[in-house]
N, C-alpha and C positions, 0 to 999 in steps of 0.2 A: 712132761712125760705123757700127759692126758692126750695133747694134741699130739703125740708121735704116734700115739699106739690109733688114734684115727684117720692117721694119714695112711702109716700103712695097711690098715681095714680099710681101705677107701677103694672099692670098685664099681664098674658101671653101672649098678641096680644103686645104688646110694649115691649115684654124682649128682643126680638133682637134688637131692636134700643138703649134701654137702654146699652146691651152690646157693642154696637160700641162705643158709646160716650167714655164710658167706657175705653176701651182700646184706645181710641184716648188721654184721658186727662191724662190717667196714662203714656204714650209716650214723648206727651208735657214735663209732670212731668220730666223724664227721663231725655229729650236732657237739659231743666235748669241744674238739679243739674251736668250734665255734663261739662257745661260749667262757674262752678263757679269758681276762682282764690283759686289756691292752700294755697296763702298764705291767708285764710280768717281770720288769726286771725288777722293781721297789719290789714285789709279794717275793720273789728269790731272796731281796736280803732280809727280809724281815723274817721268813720262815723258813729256816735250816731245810728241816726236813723237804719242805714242796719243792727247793732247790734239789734236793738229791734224788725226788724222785724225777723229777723234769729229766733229770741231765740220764736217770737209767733209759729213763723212755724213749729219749731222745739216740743214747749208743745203738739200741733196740732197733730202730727205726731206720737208721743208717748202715746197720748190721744187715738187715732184711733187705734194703737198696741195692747194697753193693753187692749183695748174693745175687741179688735178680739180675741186675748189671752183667755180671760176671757170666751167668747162663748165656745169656742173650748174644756175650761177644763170642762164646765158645760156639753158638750153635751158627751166628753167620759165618765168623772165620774157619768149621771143620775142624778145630781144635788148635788152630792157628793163630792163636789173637796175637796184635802188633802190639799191642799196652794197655795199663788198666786204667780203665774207668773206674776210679771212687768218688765217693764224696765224704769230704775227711771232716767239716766242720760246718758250719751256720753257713759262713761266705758261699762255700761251695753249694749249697742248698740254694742259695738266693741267687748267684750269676751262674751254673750250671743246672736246674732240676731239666728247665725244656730240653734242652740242647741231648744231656745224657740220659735221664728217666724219662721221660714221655716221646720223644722220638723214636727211642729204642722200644718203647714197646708196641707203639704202634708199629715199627716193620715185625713184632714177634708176631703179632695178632692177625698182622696181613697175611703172614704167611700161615699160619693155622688155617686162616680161613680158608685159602686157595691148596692146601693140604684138606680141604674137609671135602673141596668141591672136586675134586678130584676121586677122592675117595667113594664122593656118592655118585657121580660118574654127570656131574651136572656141567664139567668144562670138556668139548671135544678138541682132534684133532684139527687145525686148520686145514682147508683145503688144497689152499697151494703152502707146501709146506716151502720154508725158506730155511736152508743147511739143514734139511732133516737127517737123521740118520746115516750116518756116510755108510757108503759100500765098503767091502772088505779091501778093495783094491786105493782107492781113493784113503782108506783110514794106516792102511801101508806104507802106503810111499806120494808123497804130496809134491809134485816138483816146483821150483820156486821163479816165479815167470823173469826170463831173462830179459836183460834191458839194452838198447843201441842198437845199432845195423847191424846188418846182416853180414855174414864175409861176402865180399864181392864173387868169392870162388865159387860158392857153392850159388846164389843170386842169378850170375850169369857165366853156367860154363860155357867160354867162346872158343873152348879147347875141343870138345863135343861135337862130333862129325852129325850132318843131319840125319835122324833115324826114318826121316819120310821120304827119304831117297831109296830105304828099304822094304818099304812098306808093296803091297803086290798091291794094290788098287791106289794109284798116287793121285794126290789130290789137284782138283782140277781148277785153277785160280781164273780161268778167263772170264774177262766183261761179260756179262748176260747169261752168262751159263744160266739154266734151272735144274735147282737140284730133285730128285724124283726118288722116291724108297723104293728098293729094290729088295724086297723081303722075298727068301725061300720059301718058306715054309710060315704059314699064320697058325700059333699054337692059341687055344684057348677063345677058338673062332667064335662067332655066335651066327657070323654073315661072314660069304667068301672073300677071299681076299680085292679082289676085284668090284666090290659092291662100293657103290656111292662115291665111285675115288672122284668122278668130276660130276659138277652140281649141272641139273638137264637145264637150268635156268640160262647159264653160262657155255652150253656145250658147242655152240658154235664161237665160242672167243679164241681169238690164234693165241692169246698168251696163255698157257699152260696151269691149271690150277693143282696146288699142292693138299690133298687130301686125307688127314690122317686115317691111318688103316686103322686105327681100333678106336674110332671115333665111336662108334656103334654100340661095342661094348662097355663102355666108358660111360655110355648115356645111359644105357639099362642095368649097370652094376646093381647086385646084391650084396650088400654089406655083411659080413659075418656078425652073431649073433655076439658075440666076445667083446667087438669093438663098442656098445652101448651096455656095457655093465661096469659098473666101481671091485676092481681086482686090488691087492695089495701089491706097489712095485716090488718086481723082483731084481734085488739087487744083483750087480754085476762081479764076475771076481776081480782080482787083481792081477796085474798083466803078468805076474810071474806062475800065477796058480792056472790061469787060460791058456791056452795053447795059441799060433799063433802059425796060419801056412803060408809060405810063400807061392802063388802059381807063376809057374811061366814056361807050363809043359801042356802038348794036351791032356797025358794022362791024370796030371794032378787038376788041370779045369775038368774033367768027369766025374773025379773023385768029391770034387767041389760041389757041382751040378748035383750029384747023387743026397750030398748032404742038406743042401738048399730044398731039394724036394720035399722032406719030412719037414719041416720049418714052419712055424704060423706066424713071425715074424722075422722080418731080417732090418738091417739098417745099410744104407747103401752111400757113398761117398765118392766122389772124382776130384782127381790133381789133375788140373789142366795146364798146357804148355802154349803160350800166345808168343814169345818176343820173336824166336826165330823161326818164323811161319806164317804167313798171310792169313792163313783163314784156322791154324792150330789146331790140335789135337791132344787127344786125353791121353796121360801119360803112366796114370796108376789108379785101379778101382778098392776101393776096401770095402768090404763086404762081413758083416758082424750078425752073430745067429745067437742064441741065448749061451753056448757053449764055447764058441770057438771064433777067431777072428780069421780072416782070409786076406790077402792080399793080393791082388792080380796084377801083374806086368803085361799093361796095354799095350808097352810095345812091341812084345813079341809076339801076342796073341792079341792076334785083330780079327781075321776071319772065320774064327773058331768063337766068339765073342757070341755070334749072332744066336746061338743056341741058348741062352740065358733068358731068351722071349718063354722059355717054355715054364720057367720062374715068374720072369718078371710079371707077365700078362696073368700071371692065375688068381682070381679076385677072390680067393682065400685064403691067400698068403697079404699080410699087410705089407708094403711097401715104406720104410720111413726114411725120411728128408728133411733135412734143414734148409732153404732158400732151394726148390730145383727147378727155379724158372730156367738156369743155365744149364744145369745137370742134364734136363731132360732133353733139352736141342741138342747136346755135345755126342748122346746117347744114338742120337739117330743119325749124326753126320756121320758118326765114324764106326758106327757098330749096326746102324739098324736096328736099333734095342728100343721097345716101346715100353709105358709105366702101367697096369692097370690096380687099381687098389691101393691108392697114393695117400700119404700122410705127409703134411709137410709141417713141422715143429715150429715152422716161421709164421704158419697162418694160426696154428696157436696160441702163441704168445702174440701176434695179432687182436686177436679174438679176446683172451684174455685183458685185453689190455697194459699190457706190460710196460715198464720205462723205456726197456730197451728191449730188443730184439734179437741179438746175436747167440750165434752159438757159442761165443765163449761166456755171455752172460748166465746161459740156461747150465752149461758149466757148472760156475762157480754158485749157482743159486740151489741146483738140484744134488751137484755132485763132491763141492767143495775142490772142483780143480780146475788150476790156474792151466793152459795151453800155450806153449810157445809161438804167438801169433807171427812172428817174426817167417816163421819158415811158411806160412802162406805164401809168399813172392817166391821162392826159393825155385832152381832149377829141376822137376824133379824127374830130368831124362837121364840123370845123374847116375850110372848101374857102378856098383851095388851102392845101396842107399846109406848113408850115412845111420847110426844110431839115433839120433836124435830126431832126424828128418821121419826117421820107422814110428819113433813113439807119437812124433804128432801125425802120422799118417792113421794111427790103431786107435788115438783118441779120439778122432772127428765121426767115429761110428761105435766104440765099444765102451759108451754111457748114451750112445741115443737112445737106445730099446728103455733102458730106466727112467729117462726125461721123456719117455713115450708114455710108461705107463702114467708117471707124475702130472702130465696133462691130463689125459683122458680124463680119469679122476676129477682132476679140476675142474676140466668144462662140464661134467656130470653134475658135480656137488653145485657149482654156480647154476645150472641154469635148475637145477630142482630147486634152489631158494628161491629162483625169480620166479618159479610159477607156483610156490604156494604163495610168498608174497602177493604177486597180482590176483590169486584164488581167494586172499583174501578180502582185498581191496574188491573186488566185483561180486563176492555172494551176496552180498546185501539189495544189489541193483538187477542184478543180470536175473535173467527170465529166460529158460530153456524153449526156442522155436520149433514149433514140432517138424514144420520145414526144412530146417538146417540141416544137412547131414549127420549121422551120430558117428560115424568112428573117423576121429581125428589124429593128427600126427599126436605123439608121447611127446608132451612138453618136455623132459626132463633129458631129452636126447638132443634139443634144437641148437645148442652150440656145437656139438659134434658134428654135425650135421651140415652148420656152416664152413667148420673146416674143411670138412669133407667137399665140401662143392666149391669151395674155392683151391682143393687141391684137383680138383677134376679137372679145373679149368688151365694149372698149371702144366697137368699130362696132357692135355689138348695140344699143346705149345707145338708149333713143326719147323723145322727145319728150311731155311729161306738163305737161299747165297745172295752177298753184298752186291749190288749192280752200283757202278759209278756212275754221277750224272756229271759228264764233265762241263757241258752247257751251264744249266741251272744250279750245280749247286748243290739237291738234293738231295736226301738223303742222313743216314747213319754218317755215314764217313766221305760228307760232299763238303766242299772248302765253303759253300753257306755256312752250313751249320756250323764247321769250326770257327769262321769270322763272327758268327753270333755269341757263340761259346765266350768266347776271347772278348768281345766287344770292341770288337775294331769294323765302326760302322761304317767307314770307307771302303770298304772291302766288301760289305753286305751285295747279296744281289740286289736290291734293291736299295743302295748306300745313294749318298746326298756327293754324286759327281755327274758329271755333265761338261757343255762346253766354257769353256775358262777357266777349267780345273785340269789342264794337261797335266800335270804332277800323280792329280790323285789318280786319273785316269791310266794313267802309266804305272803304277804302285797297285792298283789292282788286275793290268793285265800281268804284269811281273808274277804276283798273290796266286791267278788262278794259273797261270803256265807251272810255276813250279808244284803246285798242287796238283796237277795233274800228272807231272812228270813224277813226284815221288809216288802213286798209287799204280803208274802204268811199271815201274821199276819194280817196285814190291811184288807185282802179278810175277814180271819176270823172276824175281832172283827166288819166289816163296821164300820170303820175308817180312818183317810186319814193316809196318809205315814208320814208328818208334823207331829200328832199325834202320829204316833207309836217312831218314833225317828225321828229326824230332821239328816238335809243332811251333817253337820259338824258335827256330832256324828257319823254316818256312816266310813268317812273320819277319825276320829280319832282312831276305833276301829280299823281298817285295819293298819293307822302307827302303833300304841304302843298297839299289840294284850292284853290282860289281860291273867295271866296265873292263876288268883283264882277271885273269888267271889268279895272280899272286892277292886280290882286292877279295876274290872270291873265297881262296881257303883260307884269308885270314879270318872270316867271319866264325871259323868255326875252333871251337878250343875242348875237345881235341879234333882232329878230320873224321871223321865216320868212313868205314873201310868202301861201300858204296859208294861214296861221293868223291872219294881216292880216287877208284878205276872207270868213276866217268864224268870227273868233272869238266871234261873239253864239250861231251855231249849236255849238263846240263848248263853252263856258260853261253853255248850257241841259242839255246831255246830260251834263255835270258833276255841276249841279247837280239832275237827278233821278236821278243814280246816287246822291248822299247821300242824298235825302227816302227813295229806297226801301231803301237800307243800315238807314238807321236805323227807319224801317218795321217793317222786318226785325226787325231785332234785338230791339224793343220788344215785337213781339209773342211771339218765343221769349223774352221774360225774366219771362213770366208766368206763373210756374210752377205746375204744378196742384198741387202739395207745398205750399201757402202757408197751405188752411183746418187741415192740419196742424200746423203749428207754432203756430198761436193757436189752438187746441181750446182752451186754457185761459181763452182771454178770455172765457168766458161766466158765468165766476165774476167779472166787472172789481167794482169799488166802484161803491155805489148810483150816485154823480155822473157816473161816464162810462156808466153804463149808461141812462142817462135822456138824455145830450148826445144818444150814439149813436140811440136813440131819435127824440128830434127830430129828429137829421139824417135819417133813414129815410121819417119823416112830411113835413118839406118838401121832399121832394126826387120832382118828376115822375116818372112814369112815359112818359119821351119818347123817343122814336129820336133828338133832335136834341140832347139833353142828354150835355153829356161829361162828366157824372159820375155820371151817376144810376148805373146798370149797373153802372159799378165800385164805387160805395161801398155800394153794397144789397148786391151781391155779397157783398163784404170781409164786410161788420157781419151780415150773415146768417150767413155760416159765420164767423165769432168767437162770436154767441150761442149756435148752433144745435149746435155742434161738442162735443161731451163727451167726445170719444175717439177717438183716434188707431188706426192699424193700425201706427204704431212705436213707442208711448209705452203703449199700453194706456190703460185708465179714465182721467181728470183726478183732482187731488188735490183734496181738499175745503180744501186752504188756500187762501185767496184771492189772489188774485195782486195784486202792489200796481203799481199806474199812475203814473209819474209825471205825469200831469195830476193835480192836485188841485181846480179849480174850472173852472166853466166860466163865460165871461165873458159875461153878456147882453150886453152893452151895448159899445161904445168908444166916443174922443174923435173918431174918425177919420169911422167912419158911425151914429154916435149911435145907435139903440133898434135891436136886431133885429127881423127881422116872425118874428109869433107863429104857431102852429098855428091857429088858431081864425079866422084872415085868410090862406089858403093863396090862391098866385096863381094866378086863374083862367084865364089862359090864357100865353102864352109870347110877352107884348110885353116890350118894353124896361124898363117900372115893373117888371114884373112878376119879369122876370128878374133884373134889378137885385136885387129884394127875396131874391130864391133864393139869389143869390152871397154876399148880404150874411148873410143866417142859414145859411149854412153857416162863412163866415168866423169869424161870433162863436162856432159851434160849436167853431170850433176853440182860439179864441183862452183864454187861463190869466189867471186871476191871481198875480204872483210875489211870492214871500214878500218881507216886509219887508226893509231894509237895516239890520244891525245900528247902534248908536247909540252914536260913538265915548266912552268915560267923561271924563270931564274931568281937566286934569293932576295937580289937588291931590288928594294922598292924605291923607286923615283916618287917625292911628296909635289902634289900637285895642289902649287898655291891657288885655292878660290878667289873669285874676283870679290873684291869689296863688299856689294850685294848680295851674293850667298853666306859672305861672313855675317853680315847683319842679319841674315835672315834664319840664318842655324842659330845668332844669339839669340833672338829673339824669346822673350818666355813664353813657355806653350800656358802657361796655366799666372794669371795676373798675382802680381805680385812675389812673385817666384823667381829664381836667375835661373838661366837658363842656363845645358850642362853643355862642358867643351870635350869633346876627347881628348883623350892624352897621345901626343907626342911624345917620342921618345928624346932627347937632348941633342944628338947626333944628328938627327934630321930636322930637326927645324933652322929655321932661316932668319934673317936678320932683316928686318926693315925695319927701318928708321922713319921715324913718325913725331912730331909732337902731340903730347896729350894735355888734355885741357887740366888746368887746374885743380878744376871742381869734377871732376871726371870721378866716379866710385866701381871699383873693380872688384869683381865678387868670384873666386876660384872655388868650386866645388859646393856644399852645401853647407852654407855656414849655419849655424844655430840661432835662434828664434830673436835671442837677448841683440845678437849682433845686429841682425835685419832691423830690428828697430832703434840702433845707435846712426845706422845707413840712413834711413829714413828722416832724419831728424834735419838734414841740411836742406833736405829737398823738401820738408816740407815749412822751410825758412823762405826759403826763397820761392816757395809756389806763394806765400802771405806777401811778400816784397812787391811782387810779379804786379802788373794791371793789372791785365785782363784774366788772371790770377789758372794759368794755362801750366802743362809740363813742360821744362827745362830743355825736351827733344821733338823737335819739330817733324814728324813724318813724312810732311809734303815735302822736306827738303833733306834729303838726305846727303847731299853734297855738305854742310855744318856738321855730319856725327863723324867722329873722330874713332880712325881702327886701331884696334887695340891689337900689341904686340903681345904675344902670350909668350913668345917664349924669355922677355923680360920676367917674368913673371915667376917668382917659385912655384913647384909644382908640390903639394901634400905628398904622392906618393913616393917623390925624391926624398923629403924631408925626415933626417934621422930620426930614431927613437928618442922620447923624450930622458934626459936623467934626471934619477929621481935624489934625492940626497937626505939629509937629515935635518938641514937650515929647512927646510924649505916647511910651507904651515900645515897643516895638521888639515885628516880630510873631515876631522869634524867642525873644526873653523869654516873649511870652504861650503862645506853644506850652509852654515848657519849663515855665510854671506851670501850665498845665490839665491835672490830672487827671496831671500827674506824668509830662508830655512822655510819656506813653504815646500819646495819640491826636490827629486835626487836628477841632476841630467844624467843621459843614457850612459853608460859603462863605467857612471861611480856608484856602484852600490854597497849598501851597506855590509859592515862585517858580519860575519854571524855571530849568533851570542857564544858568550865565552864557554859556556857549558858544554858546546859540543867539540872543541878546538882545544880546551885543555888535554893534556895527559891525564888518565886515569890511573891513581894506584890505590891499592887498599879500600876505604871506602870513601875517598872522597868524591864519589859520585852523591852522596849524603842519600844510600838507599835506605838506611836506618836510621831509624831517628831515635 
């Protein structure tokens, strides 16, 4: 009761005293349990009592746990806990205290502390804050980003009549044009409209230079004093709490115009329209102020637009933009609309360094909302607009102004830490020169600063019509540049074709004909190039040229409505990019290096030199002949040619032709015409007769077809001498081999043979040759003069051997084998005295591998 009645006496003037005790009794606490006897569980049975106090202390102690336990889950979960934490006994002391007691108080202690630091104001806000605070609109209604394609309806309406057909100034697609500002009125002048439009450096060039009109102003801008201070953003409403105007009257663009004028910030946005349009137009402006969103219908109000300069241009209204490298050109094609006091949110998050860049990222980071990025493709000549198309048209500007202020800020708080950091890093060194200037830019502004000057550079941007370079290639939108794109380096201007590449050479004049032919179409019909055919149709007409109609539209899956109603005209310009390809090529493949290489032919064989000849004599001398020229040519310089400037002199061997004859005559067009009846003039008989004795000039006669022999062979018996000399052995002591005879052709002579005569067929074995041996070498010991049996000088005594007496081995049937008969390990141990195996008895293999195996009698276990 002591301790309650000073807990709750316990306030801020006594928390320090309360804390010493504090840690004084939890110390105490300490050095006890330190010094209790290991073996406590013998002193428990031995003394009753120390057991009952142990086991209070101990309930005590686990009572005070699971309380503090219990706090801790109530304060992270909000009063929510998912289950409890206890600890009921010993065990749970030993495998949970870390896990449940000291983790869990280290997050309570974490977070006291970062509650203290807060409280003493020692943690600030970040600078770029990430999901801070949502706006009231954003915390409303959050829409949830849809996924897949787009409907094709809404993507491309091709139902949609052109609205620049209605437009009072229509746009002007021709090659070369230069487009030039034609501004009324210059609001917010500083220099007349007319100053500095062309550089004195340049004023005599004929090509016309484009000169932005508020170049001037844009250099000498005065920043308002707002844009270099840290404001707190001001949050946006929600699209239901804002209002929200449609213009597409003049009187509601006045009413507009009037409200923009009180404004020190606006946020400005364009839906641009490219597919069915060559050079395109902006199709809807939003325009966003701290109160109110606007909407403008481009296409109704176009010439009434141009009074917006009297906003746009006033360098104390800020101008903000997300990416307006494109905004800003689009502004001046079609409206005459110039930027001065530019913010672009893209060169901020730039500058800041950010991951990414996009305006749906700044979105989701500063605003918590997702944009349906989908309907950026979207049609948006589309009247009246669809709901969904309105909300993502009202978002891309009605959270910029709050991602406006959320930078500013940022680049502020950033570049102030980078120059006390660096202020501090150089007071130690740095020494003030009395030299130096003393008033310097405000460090603390020097990132804004860079935006800024790189949004200057984006309002510089001007307006420049496409010129096609149908020649070169160059260019945006010149068939270089797309063959570079694509990496089809055959097609490059400067690709790897030349002569003996007639293919590639034809595949790139095909390439740039049709690329030219879709850009000159597209000027016509003002349509984009996508529209007239796409860029892998292009590519595929140039590989696999079409040589008819039906070859042509199959290339394409579906037909594109232009290439419908004129595909006869872009067929024909196909087809004389081939004739002149190859054209082309035919005539670089005529090399003047050709009377070179046949210098030799004027040594040919008498017959081609006389064909040649002829051909020379019946062949006109006509402009209208397409051969005469070349073959007079040709056969002049093979006559005329005796020497080369790589070869030197010709050889006097004659070079051999394979023409061997020349054919008067065929079965096809019967007698050639002769020299002696040359055709008198260049009719149809006549011509005829021209073609036909050049044909026979050319035509051979080819050598006969060998004459298969017939099956039967006739055996032509050798004389006696050749017999002897085929037996003869080539290598001593060896017989010599006979070929075999087949039984049917061989012949019968009758012969006596000698007694002692030994006949050896084929190759008998080694044992045998020396059983042969054994009579002759009898009778060489009997002998005188102790001489061989066959007398050489006298070949008249050697006796011819009939062979076909004679069995032959490969007549001779397979042996049978039987079971009388001995055993082959007998016959090893009688041959040659079981010393050796003769060839094709070899031994068995051992039994072990030739048994059946079952169970284990392979004896794997022993």
């Amino acid at each position: 009761m002591a301790s309650t009645s000073k807990q709750t006496s316990l306030s801020s003037a006594g928390f320090d005293e309360f804390n010493t005790q504090l840690q004084t009794l939890a110390l105490k606490a300490t050095k006890s349990a330190a010094i209790l006897p290991a073996d406590i569980a013998f002193h428990r049975s031995v003394d009753p009592s120390l057991a009952q106090d142990i086991d209070a202390c101990s309930a005590k102690v686990l009572n005070l746990t699971n309380t503090l336990l219990n706090l801790v889950s109530t304060i992270a979960s909000n009063g929510k806990g998912k289950g409890k934490a206890r600890l009921e006994d010993q065990d749970d002391v030993v495998d949970n205290f870390q896990s449940l007691v000291v983790d869990s108080m280290d997050q309570l202690l974490e977070r006291a502390d970062i509650c203290l630091d807060h409280f003493l104001g020692r943690i600030k806000a970040p600078a770029i804050a990430i999901n801070p605070t949502q706006p009231a609109a954003a915390q409303k209604k959050k829409p949830n980003a849809l996924r897949g394609r787009l409907d094709p309806v809404l993507q491309h309406a091709s139902h949609l009549p052109k609205p620049q057909l209605q437009f009072k100034t229509k746009p002007n697609n021709t090659n070369g044009f230069v487009w030039q500002p034609t501004l009324r009125h210059k609001y917010n002048a500083q220099v007349p409209l007319g100053y500095n439009l062309h550089d004195e450096s340049e004023s005599n060039s004929d090509t016309p230079i484009i000169t932005h009109p508020y170049r001037y102003e844009i250099a000498h801008i005065q920043y308002p004093s707002r844009m270099f201070s840290t404001t707190s953003p001001i949050s946006p409403k929600s699209f239901e709490d804002i209002p929200y105007t449609w213009v597409a009257s003049p009187s509601e663009f006045s009413t507009m115009l009037d409200k923009l004028r009180a404004s020190k910030e606006i946020a400005i946005d364009l839906e641009h329209h490219s597919y069915r349009s060559f050079s395109g137009f902006v199709c809807l402006m939003q325009i966003s102020t701290r109160v109110e969103d606007f909407i403008v219908d481009t296409l109704v109000l176009r010439e009434e637009l141009e009074e917006l300069n009297e906003v746009f241009t006033d360098p104390k209204i800020v101008k903000v933009f997300h990416g307006a490298e494109s905004d800003i050109v689009w502004l001046q094609q079609n409206f005459n609309i110039y930027i001065v006091n530019l913010f672009d949110t893209y060169h901020a998050s730039k500058v800041l360094d950010f991951p990414r860049h996009g305006l749906a990222n700044l979105l989701e980071m500063y605003c918590d909302f997702t944009p349906d990025k989908r309907y950026q493709l979207a049609d948006w000549r589309i009247r009246p607009l669809p709901e969904d198309m309105l909300l993502y048209a009202r978002s891309d500007t009605h959270y910029l102004l709050y991602i406006y202020d959320n930078l500013r800020n940022a680049l502020l708080d950033r570049a102030q830490s980078r120059a006390q950091s660096r202020a501090q890093s150089e007071a130690p060194t740095s020494t003030p020169s009395p030299s130096s200037p003393q008033p310097q830019a405000n460090p603390t502004h020097a990132m804004v600063r860079e935006v800024l000057n790189r949004s200057e550079e984006t309002a510089l941007r001007v307006y420049d019509s496409e010129v096609y370079d149908a020649e070169g290639g160059s260019g945006p939108g010149g068939w270089d540049g797309l063959a570079r794109k694509w990496n089809k380096g055959s097609l490059m201007r400067d690709g790897d074709v030349g002569t003996g590449k007639g293919v590639e050479n034809m595949k790139r004049e095909v390439y740039k004909c049709v690329h030219g032919w879709r850009d000159r179409v597209a000027r016509e019909e003002d349509e984009s190039i996508r529209y007239v055919l796409s860029n892998h149709y292009v590519f595929q007409l140039a590989e696999r040229p079409p040589a008819d109609m039906a070859a042509l539209l199959a290339i394409f899956q579906p037909i594109p409505p232009i290439v419908r109603r004129r595909a006869k005209e872009l067929l024909e310009l196909i087809r004389e990019a081939v004739r002149n390809a190859l054209q082309e090529d035919s005539m670089q493949s005529e090399s003047p290096a050709l009377p070179v290489v046949q210098a030799n032919s004027a040594e040919l064989l008498p017959d081609v030199q006389m064909s040649e000849a002829r051909m020379l004599q019946d062949t006109p001398l006509s402009s209208q002949n397409i051969w005469a020229t070349s073959l007079a040519q040709s056969s002049a310089s093979r006559v005329q040619a005796s020497s080369s400037s790589l070869f030197g002199s010709t050889s006097n061997t004659p070079v051999r032709s394979t023409v061997a004859y020349v054919a008067p005559t065929s079965s096809l067009f019967g007698v050639s015409s002769t020299k002696a009846n040359p055709p008198s003039s260049m009719s149809v008989g006549s011509r005829f007769s021209e073609i036909l004795s050049r044909i026979h000039s050319t035509l051979v006669i080819a050598p006969a077809v060998p004459k298969v022999l017939p099956s039967t062979v006739t055996l032509i018996t050798p004389p006696p001498e050749a017999t002897i000399e085929h037996l003869e052995p080539a290598v001593a002591g060896q017989p010599a081999e006979v070929a075999f005879v087949p039984p049917s052709q061989r012949q019968q002579i009758d012969t006596a043979m000698a007694d002692d005569s030994i006949v050896v067929v084929g190759q008998a074995r080694q044992k045998k040759r020396k059983r042969a041996d054994k009579p002759n070498k009898k009778k060489s010991l009997d002998s005188e003069d102790n001489t061989p049996p066959v007398d050489t000088e006298a070949p008249q005594e050697v006796e011819v051997v009939d062979f076909s007496e004679i069995p032959n081995i490969l007549d001779a049937p397979p042996p049978q084998t039987d079971g009388a008969g001995p055993s082959r390990k007998k016959q090893r141990q009688k041959g040659q005295g079981g010393s050796g195996v003769a060839y094709g008895n070899f031994p068995a293999p051992p039994r072990a591998f030739r048994e059946v195996k079952g169970g284990n009698q392979s004896h794997t276990f022993r």
